[in-house]
N, C-alpha and C positions, 0 to 999 in steps of 0.2 A: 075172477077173471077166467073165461071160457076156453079151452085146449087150445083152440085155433090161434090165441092171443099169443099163448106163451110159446107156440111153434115159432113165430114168426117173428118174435123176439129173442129168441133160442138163435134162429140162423142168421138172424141182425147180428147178435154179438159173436158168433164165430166170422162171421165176414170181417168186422171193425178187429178183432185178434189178428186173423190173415193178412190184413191188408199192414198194422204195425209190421209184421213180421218180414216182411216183403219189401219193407224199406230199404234201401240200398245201405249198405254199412263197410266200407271201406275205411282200415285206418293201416297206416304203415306204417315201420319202423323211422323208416327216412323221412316222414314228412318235415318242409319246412327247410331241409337241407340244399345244397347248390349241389351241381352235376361232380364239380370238385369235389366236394366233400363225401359224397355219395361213392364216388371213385376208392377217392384213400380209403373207407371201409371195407370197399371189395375185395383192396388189395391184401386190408387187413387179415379180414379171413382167409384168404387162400394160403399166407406167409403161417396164420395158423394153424390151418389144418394141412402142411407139408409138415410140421415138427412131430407129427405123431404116425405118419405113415410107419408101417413094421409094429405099431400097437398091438396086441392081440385081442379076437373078440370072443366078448364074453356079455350071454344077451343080459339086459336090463342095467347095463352097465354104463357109466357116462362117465368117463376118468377120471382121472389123466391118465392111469396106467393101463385102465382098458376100457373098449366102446361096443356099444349095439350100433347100428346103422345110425337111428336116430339119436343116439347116445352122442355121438360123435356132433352132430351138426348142433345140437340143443346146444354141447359143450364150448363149441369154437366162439359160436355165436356169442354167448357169453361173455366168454374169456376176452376175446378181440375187441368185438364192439359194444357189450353191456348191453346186449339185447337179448330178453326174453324170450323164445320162442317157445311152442306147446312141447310137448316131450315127445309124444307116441309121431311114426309118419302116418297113420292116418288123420291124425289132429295139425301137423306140421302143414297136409297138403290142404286140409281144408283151409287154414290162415292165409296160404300163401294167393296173390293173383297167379292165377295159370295164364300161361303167355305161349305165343307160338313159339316153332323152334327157330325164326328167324330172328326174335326179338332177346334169343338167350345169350346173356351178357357173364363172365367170370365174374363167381358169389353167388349168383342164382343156384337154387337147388333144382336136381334133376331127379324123377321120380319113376319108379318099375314097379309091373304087376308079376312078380316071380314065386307066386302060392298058386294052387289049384283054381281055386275060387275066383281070381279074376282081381282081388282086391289090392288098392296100392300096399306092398309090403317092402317097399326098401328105398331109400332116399342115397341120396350123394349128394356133394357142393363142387359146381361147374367149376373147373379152372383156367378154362382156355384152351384153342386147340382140340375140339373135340374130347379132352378128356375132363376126366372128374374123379375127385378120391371120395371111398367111403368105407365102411366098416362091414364087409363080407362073412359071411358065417360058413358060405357052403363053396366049391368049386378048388382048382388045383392050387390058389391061394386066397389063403383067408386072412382076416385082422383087418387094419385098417390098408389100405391097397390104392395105389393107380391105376386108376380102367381107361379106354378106351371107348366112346360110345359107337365107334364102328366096330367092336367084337360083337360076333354074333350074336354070343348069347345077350346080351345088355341091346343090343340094337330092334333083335326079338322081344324082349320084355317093358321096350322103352313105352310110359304111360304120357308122360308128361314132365312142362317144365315149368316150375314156380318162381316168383319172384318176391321176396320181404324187403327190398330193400329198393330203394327210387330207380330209378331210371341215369344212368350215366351214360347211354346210346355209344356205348363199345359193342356192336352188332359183329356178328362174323357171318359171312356167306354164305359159307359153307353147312351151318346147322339146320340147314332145311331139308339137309337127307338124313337128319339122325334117324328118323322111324322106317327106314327104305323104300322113301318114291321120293318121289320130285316136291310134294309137301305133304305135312300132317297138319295141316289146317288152310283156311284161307288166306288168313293174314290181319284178317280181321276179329279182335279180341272178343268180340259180343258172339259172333255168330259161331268163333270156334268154341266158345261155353254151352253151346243148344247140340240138344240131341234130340230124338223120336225114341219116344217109348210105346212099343204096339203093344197089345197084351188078344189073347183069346182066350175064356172062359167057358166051364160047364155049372150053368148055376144052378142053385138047390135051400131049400129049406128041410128045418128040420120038425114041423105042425104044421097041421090049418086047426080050424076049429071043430073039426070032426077027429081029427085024430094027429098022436105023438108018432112020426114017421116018416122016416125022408122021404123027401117029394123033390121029382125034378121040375125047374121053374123057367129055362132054356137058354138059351145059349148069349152071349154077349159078347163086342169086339170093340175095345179103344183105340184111340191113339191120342197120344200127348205130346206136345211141343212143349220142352222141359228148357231152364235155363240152370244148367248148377253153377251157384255159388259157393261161398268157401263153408256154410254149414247148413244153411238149408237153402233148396233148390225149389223155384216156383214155373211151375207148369199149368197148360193150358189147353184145354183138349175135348172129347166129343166121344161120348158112348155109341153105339146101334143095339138095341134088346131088344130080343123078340122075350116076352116074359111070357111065357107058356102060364104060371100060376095065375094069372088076372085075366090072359086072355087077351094081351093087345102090343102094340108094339113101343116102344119107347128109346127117344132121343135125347139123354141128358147132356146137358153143355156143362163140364169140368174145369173149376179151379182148384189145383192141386199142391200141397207143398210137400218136399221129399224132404224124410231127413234124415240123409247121408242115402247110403248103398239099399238097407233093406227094410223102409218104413212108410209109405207113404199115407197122408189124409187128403180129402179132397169133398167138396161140397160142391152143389148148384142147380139151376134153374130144372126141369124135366117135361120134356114136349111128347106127349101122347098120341096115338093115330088110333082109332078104335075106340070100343066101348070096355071099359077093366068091370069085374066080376069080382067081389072078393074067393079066394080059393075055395074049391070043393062046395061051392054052392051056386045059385041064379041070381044072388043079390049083386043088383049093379052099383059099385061105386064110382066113384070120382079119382081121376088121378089129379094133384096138385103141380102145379108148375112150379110158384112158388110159395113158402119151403117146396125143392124138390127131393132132392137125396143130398145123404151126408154118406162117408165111410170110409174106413183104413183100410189098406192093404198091408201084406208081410212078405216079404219075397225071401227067399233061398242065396245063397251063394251063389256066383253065375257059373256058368262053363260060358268061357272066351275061347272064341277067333278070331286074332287079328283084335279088330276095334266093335265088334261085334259080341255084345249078351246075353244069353239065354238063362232065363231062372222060369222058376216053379214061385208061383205067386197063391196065396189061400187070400178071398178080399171078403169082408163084411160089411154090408153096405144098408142103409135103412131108407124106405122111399114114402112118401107121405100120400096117404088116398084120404078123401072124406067122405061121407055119403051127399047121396045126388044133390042133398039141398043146401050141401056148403060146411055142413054141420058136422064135428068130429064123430070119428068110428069108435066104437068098444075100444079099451086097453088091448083087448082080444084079437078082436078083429083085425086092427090096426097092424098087429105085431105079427098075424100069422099073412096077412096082405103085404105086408112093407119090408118087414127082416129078412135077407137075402143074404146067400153065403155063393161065392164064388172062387171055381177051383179051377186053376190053368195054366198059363205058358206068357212069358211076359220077353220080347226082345227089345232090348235098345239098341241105339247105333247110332254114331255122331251125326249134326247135321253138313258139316263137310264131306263125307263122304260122297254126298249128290253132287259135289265140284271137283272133283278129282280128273 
């Protein structure tokens, strides 16, 4: 079987991978349940988690004597309603449906990004009333504590809010200013899950076939229409490269799946404008549409403002050329043509933001 074959089977079965993946998979705690019964659980929790308010915290802890933030919620949950939940909050937040702040009902968890990095690091279980208890480590009281979602600091920090448990449509009005404006989403659960991830690159290899040495290969700029989910996030998006190494410009069309905060893979089609060269030479190849490119990205920790993310992203990305008569390139060739390293700046930013 000739290279071209197994390329082209290679990216058949990473597509039939991605597309399993990309399945919708929603399962809840409450399925199956009445809005009643859904209720008495709410209430259950909340009756549980007042008995341990004044607990003290102590991290990786999950009582009864003492709790981590998520220590706390894993526990109640449990305890009340014999519900499993994942242990860590960022495993908590991935599980849960994220829901606007209109739709947040007492027993829903309430989630904050309060580390440098921008990452969800502290959970609470909503109680009603704007407020929520959870298990504090830092500030003028710690342990397990009654907050507030209109104190500053918690209204600053506020990420989001999950739901594990059905729908009992006990709405309150008022939770549409917990993030400080008049809304932190549209209202609409699909589109406040999408965000824009832009990224700008300075790309580079490290051969051609004349020589072991970095080479600058030019410049590249995405953007991605991403949907997160509770653990992997599928996106959809559009390269511009001018590839200085081949000598032509290139428009790859991007399907992406994130997984979680700092991993992303992504494949697809690649549309060519000009004649590509293989590097440091006059041999004209072919660029391939399809297979076009495959490759992961790595990103950084973010620096946050507001709803807005900035990281440092390094991407490795592989693009497939042939020569002019369709026929596969050298091992060689191919690899000092196609392997691409890219090094940049990557922002995200909800898609409600443009409805504000």
């Amino acid at each position: 079987m000739d290279t071209a074959k197994i390329r082209i089977r290679l990216f058949f079965c990473v597509g039939i991978v991605l597309s399993l993946l990309l399945l919708p998979g929603h399962c809840f705690a409450s399925s199956g349940m009445s809005e009643a019964e859904i209720r008495v659980c709410r209430e259950k929790l909340i009756t549980e988690a007042k008995k341990y308010v004044g607990a003290p915290y102590v991290r990786g802890a999950t009582g009864p004597d003492a709790f981590d933030c998520s220590g706390l919620v894993y526990f109640v949950a449990r305890e009340a309603i014999q519900v499993q939940l994942p242990r860590t909050v960022k495993a908590m937040y991935g599980y849960s449906q994220i829901i606007p702040d209109s739709k947040l009902e007492p027993g829903d968890l309430v989630f904050f990004r309060t580390t440098g990095d921008g990452s969800i690091s502290h959970v609470g279980l909503y109680v009603g009333n704007m407020q929520f208890i959870s298990a504090a480590s830092d500030g003028p009281n710690t342990g397990v504590i009654l907050s507030s979602l209109r104190e500053n600091y918690w209204k600053t920090h506020y990420a989001a809010s999950g739901k594990f448990l059905g729908d009992s449509r006990l709405y309150e009005e008022d939770t549409a200013l917990i993030s400080g404006s008049s809304s932190s989403g549209t209202g609409n659960v699909f589109l406040d899950n999408l965000f824009f991830d832009a990224n700008l690159t300075f790309d580079w290899s490290v051969f051609t076939e004349k020589r072991f040495m970095p080479n600058f290969r030019g410049l590249s700029t995405q953007l991605n229409v991403v949907y997160e989910g509770k653990t992997l996030s599928p996106g959809l998006g559009t390269m511009l490269r001018w590839n200085f190494g081949v000598k032509s410009f290139q428009i790859p069309l991007l399907f992406s799946l994130y997984f979680g905060d700092y991993v992303r893979a992504y494949a697809g089609p690649v549309f060519t404008v000009g004649t590509s060269y293989a590097p440091d030479t006059d041999d004209e190849i072919k660029a391939s549409i399809f297979p076009g490119i495959i490759g992961v990205s790595f990103m950084t920790p973010s620096l946050t403002k507001g709803d807005v993310k900035v990281r440092i992203m390094q991407d490795i990305n592989y693009s497939v050329f042939n020569n002019t008569d369709g026929a596969a390139l050298s091992p060689m060739r191919s690899a000092a043509s196609g392997l691409e390293f890219s090094t940049g700046v990557s922002v995200t930013l909800p898609f409600w933001m443009f409805f504000k």
